[in-house]
N, C-alpha and C positions, 0 to 999 in steps of 0.2 A: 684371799689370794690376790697378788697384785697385778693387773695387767699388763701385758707388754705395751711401752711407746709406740703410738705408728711411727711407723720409716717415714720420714722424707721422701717427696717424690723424687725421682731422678729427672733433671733439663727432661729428655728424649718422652719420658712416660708421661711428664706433665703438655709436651706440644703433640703427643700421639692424642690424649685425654682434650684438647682443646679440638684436637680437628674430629673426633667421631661426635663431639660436642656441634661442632659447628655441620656437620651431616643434618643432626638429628633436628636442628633449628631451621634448616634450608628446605628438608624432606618435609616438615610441619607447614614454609612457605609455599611450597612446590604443588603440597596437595590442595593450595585453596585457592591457586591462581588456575585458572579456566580459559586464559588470553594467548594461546600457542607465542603469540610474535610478543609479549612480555616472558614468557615462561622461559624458552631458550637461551635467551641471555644470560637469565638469572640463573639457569644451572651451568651454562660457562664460566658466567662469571665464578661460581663456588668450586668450581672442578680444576679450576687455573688456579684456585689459592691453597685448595686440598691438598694439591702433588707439589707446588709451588712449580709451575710452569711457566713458561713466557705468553703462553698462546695454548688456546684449544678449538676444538673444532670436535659438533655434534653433528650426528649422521645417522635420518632415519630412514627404517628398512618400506619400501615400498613392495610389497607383495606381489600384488598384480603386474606390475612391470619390470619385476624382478632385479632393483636396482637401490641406491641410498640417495637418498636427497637432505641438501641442505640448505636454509634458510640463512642460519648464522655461523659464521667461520670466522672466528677473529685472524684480522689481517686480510679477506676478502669482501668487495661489496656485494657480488653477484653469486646469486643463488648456484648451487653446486648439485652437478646428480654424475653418477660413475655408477657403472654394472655391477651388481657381487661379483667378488674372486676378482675384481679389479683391483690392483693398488691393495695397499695396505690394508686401508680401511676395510675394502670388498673380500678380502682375507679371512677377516677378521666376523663381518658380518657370514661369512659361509660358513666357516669351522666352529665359532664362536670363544675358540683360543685365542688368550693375552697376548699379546705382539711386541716384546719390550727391546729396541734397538738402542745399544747406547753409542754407536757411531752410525749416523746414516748414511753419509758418503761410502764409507765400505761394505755397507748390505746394498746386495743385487734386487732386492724386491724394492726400492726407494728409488722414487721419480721426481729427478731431479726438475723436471720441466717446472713444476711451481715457483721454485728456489731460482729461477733462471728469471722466470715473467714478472715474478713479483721483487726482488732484487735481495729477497731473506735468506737465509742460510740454515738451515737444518741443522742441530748435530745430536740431539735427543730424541727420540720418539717412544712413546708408552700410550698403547692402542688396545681399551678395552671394549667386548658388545656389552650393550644394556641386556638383562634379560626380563621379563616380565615375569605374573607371579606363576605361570607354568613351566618357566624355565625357556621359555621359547625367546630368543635373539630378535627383539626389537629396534634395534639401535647399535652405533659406536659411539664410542667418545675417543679423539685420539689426542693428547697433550704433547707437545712441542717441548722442547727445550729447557731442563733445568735450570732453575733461574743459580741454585750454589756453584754452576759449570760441569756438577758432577752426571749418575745416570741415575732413571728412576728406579727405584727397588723395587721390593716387594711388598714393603709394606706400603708403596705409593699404589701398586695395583690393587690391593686389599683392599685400600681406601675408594681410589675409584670405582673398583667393582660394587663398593656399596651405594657409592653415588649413585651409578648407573643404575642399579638394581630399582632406588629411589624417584628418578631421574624416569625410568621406563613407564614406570605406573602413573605418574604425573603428567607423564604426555600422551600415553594412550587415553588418562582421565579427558586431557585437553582437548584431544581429538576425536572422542567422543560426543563431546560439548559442541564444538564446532559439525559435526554432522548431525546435532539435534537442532543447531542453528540452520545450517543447510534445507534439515527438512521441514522448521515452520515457515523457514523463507517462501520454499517451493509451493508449498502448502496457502501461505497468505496469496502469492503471486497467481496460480491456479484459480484460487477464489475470488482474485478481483477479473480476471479473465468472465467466469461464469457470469459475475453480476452486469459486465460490460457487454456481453453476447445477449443478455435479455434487453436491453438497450443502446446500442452502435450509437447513436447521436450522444449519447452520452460517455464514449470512449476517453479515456484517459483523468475522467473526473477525482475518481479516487487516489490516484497515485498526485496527481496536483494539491489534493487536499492533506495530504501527507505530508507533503513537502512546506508546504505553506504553514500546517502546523508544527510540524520540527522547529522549522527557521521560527516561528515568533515563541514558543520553548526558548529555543536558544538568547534569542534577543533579550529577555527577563533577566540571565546572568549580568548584565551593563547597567540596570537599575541599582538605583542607592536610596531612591525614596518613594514611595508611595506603600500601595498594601501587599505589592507584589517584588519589593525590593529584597533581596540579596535569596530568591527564590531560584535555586538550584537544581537543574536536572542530572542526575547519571546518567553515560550511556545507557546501563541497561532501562532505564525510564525511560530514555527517549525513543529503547527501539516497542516497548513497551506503547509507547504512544503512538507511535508510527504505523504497530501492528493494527492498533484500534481505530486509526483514520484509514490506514487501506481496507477496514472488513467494516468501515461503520453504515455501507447502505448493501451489505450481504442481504439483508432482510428482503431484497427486491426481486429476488428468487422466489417469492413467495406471494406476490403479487400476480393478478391475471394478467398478461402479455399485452390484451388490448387495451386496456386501464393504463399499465405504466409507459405504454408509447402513447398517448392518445394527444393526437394532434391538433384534433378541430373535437367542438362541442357534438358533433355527430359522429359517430362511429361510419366506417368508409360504406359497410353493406347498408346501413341504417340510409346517408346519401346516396347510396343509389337507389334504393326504394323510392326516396321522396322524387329523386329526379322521374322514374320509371312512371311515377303518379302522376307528375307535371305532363309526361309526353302526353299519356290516356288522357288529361285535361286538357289539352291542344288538340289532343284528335277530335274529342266530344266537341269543342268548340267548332271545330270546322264539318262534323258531320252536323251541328245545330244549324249552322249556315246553309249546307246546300239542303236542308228542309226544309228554311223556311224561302229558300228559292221555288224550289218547287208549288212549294205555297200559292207563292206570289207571280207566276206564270198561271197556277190554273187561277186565280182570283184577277189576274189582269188580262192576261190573253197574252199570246207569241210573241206577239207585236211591240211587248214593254221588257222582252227578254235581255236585250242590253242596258239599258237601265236599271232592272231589277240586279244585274250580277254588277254593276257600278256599284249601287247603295251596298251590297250585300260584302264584296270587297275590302269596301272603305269600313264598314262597318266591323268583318273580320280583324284585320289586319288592327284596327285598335284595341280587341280585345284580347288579340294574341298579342300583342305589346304589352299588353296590362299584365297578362299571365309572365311576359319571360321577365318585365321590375319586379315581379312578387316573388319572381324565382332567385333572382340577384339580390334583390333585399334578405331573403331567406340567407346565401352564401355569406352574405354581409354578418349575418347575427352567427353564420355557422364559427366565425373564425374568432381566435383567444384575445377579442380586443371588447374594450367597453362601452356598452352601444349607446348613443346619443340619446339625449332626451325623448321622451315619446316611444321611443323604438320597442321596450316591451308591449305597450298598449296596442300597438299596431299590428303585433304577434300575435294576440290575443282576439283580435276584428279578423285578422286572416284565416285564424280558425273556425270561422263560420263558413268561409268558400266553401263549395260544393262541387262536385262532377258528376256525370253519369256512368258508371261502369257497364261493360257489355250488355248485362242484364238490364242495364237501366235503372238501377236501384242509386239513390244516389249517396255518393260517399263525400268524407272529410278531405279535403287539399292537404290540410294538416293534421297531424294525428297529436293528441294532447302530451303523450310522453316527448314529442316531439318539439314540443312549444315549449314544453320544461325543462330541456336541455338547451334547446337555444336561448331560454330566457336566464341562462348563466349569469353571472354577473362579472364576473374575475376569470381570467383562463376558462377550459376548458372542460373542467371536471364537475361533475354533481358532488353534494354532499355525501352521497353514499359510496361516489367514485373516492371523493378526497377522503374518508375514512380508510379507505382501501388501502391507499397510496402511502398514508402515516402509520398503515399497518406494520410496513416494513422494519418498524424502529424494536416493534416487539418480536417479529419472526428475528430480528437480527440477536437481537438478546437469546430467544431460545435456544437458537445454533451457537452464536459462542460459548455459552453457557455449559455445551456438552462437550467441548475440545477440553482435553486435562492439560489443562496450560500449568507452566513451571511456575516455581512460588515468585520469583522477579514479572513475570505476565498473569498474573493473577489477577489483575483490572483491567484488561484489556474489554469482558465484556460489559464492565460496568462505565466505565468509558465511552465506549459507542453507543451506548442504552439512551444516553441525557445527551447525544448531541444535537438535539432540536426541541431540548429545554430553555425557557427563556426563566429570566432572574426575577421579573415580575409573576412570573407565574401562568404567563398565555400560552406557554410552550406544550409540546406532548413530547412520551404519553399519560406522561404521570403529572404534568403541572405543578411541576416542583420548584420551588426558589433555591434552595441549597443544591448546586449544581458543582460536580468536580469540578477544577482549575485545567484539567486537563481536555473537559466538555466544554469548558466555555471558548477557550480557545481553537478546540475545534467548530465551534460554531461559526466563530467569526469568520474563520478558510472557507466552512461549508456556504455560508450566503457568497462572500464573494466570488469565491469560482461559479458559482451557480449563474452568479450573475452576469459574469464577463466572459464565461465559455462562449463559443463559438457558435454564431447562428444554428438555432433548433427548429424542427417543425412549428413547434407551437413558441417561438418566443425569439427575440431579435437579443443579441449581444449587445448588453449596457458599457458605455468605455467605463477604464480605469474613474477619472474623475467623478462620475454619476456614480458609480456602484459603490464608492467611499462615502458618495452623501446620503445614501440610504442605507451604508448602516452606520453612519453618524448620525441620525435621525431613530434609529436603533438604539441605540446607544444610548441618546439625548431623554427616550423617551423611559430606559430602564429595563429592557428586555436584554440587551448584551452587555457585556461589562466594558465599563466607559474607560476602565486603565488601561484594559488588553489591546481597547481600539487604538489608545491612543498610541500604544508601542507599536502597535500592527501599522499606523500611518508612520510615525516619523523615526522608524526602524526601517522603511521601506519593503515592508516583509515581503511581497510579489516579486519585485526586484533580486533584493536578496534569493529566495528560493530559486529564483531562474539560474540566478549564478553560482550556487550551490550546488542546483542540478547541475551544469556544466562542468564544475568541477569535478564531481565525485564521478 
């Protein structure tokens, strides 16, 4: 049996067949854009070619304030919002019925005041709601003016309504996405709060060190030669990164409070003990005196009583001198500076002083946990303390670790893990040479803000110039990466991020 020929398309079936064609490729772009302020245009854009319109205008249903807003209206620069049951639109979004005017001047429900301000002329109007997939009125889309002069049909609504329908899902998808963005915002923002409350002298470190790492991120793109040339961020990497320098010292939650404030090589109660034992060693000293006064009144007679309290004076008064240097040398060794030659040995001879207590029993001036804190060598910490303190890198790892981060932030805790890995290998906590490109550049933000923040208890503000030449001396020696520095100086990155901040 022989088949029939197909037909011929007809013109009209073959541009019906192009435009559900051109739907079905826009709804495929529609659902994998996530960027609301890219997304709207792009379905303008298609909704003005679908009907062949002059102009359209999207308008989404805001719930809570019972009203449409809009971002994009072609032929307006400024965001638009109108009540439901307002205007056309507000019609449209209440009842959820097509609105298809094909003279606007002679319909009573059309305001002219647009057409007045902006200097356009109406004379088509075809105003359909978006519905979503429960049928529920999301949106309008209202198309302006046939471009052939004529009016829109119905199969121009057919078509829009399918946009719309298209069009609905694709921006509730959007705005979805933007209130998952919303709430790791809140979420990262809240958690640099927490880590800046166990620490106030350190306020604003994290979010500096964000900024500093983005900006030399970004500065990579202007490379053409070295190992880091034509090395590209995406935004979502960069917020990906960003996320990872504002939560990369989270881990300091988990720190003890006196360790990660700790100002002087003595803890505050620890100094007032020793000072409280200095007093009782002053008193001893001056109750030793008027004994051996008494002494020396019954061995010499009455008669030698101001002379004996002359010697005994002069005699005091240099040994209570003696005791408040030994006290001041003590503050000297208390504080995060490195003590002059001889000065531990002399720590060590001081721990032999004695005193009398009430009892009379006599005790140590210095107590040897005491001599071994002061006899620090670098700041302020013990070894057991500075374990503590690089504890933070791994509590920081464990809590990222449990947030179900999106597949684009899915390194975020690996990231923060290495950023006080050094490329030689002296780094913690793992001593790693193979360090992300993402860690190494955080490192380089983390030493310089560290170094040029703002006078701390324990540590004075290095300038800009100093704090370059120590980690160019970093750098020189193999612990940081000597490319990144070199973008980080003559990219100006501190600079730059300040103005960046300002910016944005």
């Amino acid at each position: 049996m022989l088949s029939q020929p197909a037909q011929p398309q007809t013109p009209d079936l073959s541009r019906r067949l192009a435009k559900l064609t051109s739907i079905l490729d826009v709804a495929k772009a529609m659902s994998a854009e996530r960027d609301l302020d890219l997304l709207l245009p792009l379905i303008l854009f298609e909704a003005t070619k679908v009907v062949e319109a002059d102009r359209c205008s999207l308008f989404i249903l805001d719930r809570e304030r019972n009203e449409l807003w809009s971002k994009v209206a072609q032929g307006s620069k400024s965001e638009i919002r109108l009540p439901v049951g307002s205007g056309i639109s507000g019609q449209v979004a209440q009842t959820g019925a097509v609105i298809n005017i094909p003279d606007a001047y002679s319909d009573p429900r059309f305001n002219r005041s647009f057409d007045v301000s902006s200097g356009y002329q109406t004379k088509t109007i075809l105003c359909v709601p978006m519905r979503d997939a429960n049928g529920e009125v999301t949106g309008v889309i209202q198309a302006l003016n046939k471009l052939d002069g004529g009016s829109f049909n119905a199969e121009d609504e057919e078509l829009l309504l399918a946009l719309g329908a298209q069009a609905a899902g694709a921006i509730e998808n959007a705005l979805l996405h933007e209130e998952i963005n919303r709430l790791f915002e809140g979420f990262v923002s809240a958690s640099v709060v927490a880590i800046e409350a166990r620490d106030p002298t350190t306020a604003g470190h994290s979010g500096r060190v964000a900024d500093l790492t983005v900006s030399l991120a970004q500065a990579l793109e202007h490379l053409s030669t070295g190992p880091h040339a034509h090395v590209r961020f995406s935004p979502v990497e960069l917020q990906e990164l960003r996320y990872a320098s504002l939560l990369h010292d989270f881990g300091k939650v988990g720190v003890r409070e006196p360790v990660l404030v700790k100002a002087e090589k003595l803890y505050p109660h620890e100094l007032e003990g020793l000072r409280a034992r200095f007093q009782l060693a002053r008193k001893d000293l001056q109750l030793q005196s008027y004994r051996r006064r008494l002494e020396a009144v019954k061995v010499r007679g009455d008669k030698f009583i101001a002379e004996i309290e002359g010697e005994e004076q002069e005699l005091l008064t240099t040994e209570l001198k003696k005791l408040d240097e030994v006290f001041e040398f003590i503050l000297t060794c208390n504080r995060p500076t490195v003590l002059a030659q001889g000065g531990f040995e002399r720590l060590h001879e001081l721990g032999q002083l004695r005193f009398d207590d009430a009892n009379g029993q006599a005790q140590p001036l210095l107590l040897p946990r005491e001599i071994q804190s002061l006899s620090i060598t670098r700041g302020t910490l013990s070894p057991e303390e500075r374990r503590e303190i690089e504890s933070h890198v791994e509590h920081t790892y464990r809590f990222l670790t449990q947030i179900p981060w999106t597949r684009t932030l899915r390194r975020v805790p690996e990231i923060a893990y290495a950023h006080h890995e050094k490329m030689d290998g002296t780094g913690y906590p793992r001593a790693e040479k193979a360090i992300p490109l993402q860690s190494r550049m955080m490192s380089i933000s983390d030493i310089y803000d560290a170094l040029t923040a703002s006078d701390r208890p324990y540590k004075k503000a290095v300038p800009h110039t100093l704090a370059l030449d120590i980690l160019k001396r970093e750098a020189d020696s193999g612990q940081l990466d000597k490319e990144l520095f070199t973008v980080f100086v003559e990219a100006e990155i501190p600079r730059r991020a300040i103005h960046e901040k300002k910016q944005g």
